[in-house]
C-alpha positions in Angstrom: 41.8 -72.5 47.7 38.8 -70.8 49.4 41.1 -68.8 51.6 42.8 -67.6 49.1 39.9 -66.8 47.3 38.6 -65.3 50.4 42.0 -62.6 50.9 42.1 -61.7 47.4 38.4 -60.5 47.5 39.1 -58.8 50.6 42.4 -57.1 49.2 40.2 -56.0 46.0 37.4 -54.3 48.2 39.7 -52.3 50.4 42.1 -51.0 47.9 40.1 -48.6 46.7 38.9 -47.7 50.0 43.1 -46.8 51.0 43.0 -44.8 48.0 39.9 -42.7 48.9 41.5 -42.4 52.5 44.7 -40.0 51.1 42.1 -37.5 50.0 40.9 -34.8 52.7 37.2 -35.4 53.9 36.9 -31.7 53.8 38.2 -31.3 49.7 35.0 -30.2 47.8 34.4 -32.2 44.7 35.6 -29.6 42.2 39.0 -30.1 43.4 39.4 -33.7 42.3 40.2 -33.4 38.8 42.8 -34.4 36.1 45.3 -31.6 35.3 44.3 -30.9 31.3 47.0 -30.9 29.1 49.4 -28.5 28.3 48.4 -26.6 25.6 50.1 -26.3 21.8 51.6 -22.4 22.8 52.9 -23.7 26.0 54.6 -26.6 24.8 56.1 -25.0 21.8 57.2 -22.3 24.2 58.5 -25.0 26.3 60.7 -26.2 23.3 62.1 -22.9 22.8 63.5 -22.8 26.1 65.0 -26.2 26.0 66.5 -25.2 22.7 68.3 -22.2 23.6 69.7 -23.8 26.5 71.3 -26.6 24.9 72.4 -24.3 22.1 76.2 -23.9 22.0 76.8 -21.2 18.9 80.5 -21.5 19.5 80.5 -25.2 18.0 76.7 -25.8 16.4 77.8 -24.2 13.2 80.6 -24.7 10.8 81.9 -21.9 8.2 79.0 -19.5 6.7 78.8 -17.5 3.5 78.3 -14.2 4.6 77.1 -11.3 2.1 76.5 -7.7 4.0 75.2 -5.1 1.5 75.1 -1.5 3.3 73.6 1.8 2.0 73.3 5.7 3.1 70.3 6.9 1.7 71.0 10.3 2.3 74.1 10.4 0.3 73.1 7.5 -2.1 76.1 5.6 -1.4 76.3 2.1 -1.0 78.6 -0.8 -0.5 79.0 -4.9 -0.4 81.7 -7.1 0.7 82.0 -10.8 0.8 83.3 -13.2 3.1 83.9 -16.3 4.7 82.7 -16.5 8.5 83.7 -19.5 11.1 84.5 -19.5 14.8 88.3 -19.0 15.6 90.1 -20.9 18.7 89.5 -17.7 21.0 85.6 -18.6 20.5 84.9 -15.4 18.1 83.3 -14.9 15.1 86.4 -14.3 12.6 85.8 -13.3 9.0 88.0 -14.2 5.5 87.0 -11.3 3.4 86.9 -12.4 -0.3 86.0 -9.0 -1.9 84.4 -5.2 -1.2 82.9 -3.1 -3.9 81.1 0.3 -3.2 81.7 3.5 -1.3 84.6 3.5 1.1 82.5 5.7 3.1 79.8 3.3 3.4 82.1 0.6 4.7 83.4 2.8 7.0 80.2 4.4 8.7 78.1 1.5 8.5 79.9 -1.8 7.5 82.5 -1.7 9.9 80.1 -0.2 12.7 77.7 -2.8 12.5 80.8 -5.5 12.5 82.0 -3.9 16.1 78.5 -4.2 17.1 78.5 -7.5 16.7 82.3 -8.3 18.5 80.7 -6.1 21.4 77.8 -8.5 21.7 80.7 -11.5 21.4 82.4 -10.5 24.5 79.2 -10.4 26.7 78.2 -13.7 28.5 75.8 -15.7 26.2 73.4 -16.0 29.6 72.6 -12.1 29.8 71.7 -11.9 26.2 69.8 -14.3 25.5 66.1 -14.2 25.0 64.9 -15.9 28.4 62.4 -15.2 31.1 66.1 -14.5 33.2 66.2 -11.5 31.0 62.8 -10.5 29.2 59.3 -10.6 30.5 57.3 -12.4 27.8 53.9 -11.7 26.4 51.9 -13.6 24.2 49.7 -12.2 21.5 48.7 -14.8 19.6 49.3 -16.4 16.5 50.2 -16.2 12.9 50.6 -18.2 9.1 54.6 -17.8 8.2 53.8 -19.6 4.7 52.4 -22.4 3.5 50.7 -24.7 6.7 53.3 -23.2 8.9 52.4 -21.0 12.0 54.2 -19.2 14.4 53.1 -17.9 18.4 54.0 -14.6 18.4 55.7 -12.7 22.2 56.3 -9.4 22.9 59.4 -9.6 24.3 60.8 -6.6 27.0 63.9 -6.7 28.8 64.2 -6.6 32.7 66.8 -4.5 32.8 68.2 -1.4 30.2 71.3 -3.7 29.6 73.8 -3.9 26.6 72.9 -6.5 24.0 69.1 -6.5 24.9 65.9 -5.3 22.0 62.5 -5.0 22.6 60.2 -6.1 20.3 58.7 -8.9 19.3 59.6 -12.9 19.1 58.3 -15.4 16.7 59.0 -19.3 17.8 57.4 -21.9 15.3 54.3 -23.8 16.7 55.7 -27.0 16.2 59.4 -27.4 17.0 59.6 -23.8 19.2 62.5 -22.7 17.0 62.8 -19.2 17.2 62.1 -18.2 13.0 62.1 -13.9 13.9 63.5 -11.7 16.0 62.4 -8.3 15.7 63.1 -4.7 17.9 65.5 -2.2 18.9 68.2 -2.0 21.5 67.5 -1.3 24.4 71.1 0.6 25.2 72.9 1.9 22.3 76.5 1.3 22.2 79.2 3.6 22.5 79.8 3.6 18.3 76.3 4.3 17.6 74.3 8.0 18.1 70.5 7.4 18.2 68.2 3.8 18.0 69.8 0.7 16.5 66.4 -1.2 14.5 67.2 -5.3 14.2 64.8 -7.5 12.2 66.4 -11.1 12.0 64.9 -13.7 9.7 65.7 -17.0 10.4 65.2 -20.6 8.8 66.1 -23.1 11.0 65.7 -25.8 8.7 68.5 -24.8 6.5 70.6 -22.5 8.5 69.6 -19.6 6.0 69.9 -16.4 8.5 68.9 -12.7 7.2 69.5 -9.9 9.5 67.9 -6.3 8.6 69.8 -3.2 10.3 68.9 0.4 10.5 71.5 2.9 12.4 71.9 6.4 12.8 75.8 7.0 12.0 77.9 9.9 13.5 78.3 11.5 10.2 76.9 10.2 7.6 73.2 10.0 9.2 71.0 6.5 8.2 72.7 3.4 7.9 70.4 0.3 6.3 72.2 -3.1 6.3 71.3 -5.8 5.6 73.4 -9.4 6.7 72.9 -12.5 5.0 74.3 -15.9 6.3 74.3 -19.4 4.6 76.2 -22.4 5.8 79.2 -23.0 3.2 78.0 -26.7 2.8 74.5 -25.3 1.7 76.0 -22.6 -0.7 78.1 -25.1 -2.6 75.1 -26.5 -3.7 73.1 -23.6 -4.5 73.7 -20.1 -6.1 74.5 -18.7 -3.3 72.5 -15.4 -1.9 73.8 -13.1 -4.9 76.0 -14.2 -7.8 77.3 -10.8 -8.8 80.8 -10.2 -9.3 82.6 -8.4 -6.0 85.7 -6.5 -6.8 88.6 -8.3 -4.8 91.0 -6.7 -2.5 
């Protein structure tokens, strides 16, 4: 019993002295610390990332209400249409238009633009679009109250590279969950469709699906375009009114 007594009081005084013999002779103290820990931005930032990565948008989201209300303000014109939007077998947004009212003209120039914008951005690899240190440098400025005790870190976001599909602006990602809740610029390269800068504000609510894009073009003819592109899961609009319950004139 003694010896045993004896080794285990001999184990316990050199095991911290093996520990102490890993660390350099020559390290000053103020290089033996505990990394702190990461701070709130960095892990809600860290969240966004994971988030985006994992995202598939081909099968995340079943069929959406979509509402698209479009105006020229130089010719006070304007037009809505109606429709039903879900993912078809080739992996593309596909529509089920339920009605259009308005100017023909504004469906046209601005409608129908905006629409080919968006099947453009479709055919481009979801990697070189996507809001990611791969593609943007990232700068925070700080942070901000979205409503209520909710907060949000605010990044100005600019692309690497003058490539298709890419805005410069700014990027909102919530301080809790990371969840991207605004997207905000302009693009960088203006399509083929478009003459002048294409301005994009998206507002999003992760919580619900409830998705509100803001559009301002510069149309071949017809000068400004403002649009403005509401999305609401169907399931979620069966239960609610959904985002306007005016009449539109069927086809």
């Amino acid at each position: 019993m003694e010896l045993i007594t004896s080794l285990r009081s001999f184990r316990n005084f050199f095991a911290p002295l093996a520990i102490l013999s890993l660390i350099p002779g020559h390290a000053p103290a103020r290089d033996l610390y505990v990394a702190p820990p990461a701070s709130p931005q960095i892990l809600a930032f860290a969240r966004y990332i994971a988030s985006i990565q994992e995202r598939n948008p081909f099968t995340e989201s079943g069929p959406v209400l979509v509402e698209i209300e479009a105006t020229l303000p130089g010719l006070y014109k304007q037009s809505r249409l109606l429709a039903i939007g879900q993912t078809g077998e080739s992996e593309r947004r596909e529509y089920k238009v339920l009605g259009v009212a308005g100017d023909a003209t504004v469906t046209r120039e601005v409608i129908a633009r905006y629409l080919a914008l968006q099947e453009q951005l479709e055919d481009l690899p979801l990697s070189s679009i996507a809001i990611a240190p791969p593609n943007y440098k990232f700068h925070y400025l700080g942070q901000v109250g979205t409503g209520e005790s909710n907060s949000a870190y605010v990044y100005r976001i600019i692309p690497k590279k003058k490539r298709e599909g890419l805005i410069q602006g700014q990027l909102w990602i919530d301080s809790v969950t990371g969840a991207a809740v605004l997207e905000t610029g302009y693009f960088v390269k203006t399509p083929s469709a478009f003459i002048g800068r294409i301005e994009v504000v998206r507002d999003i609510q992760p919580q619900n699906g409830y998705c509100i894009t803001h559009v301002i073009i510069q149309t071949p003819w017809a000068g400004r375009g403002e649009l403005t592109f509401t999305e609401l899961p169907l399931a979620g609009a069966e239960q609610q009114q959904g985002p306007s319950s005016a009449p539109v004139a069927r086809n």
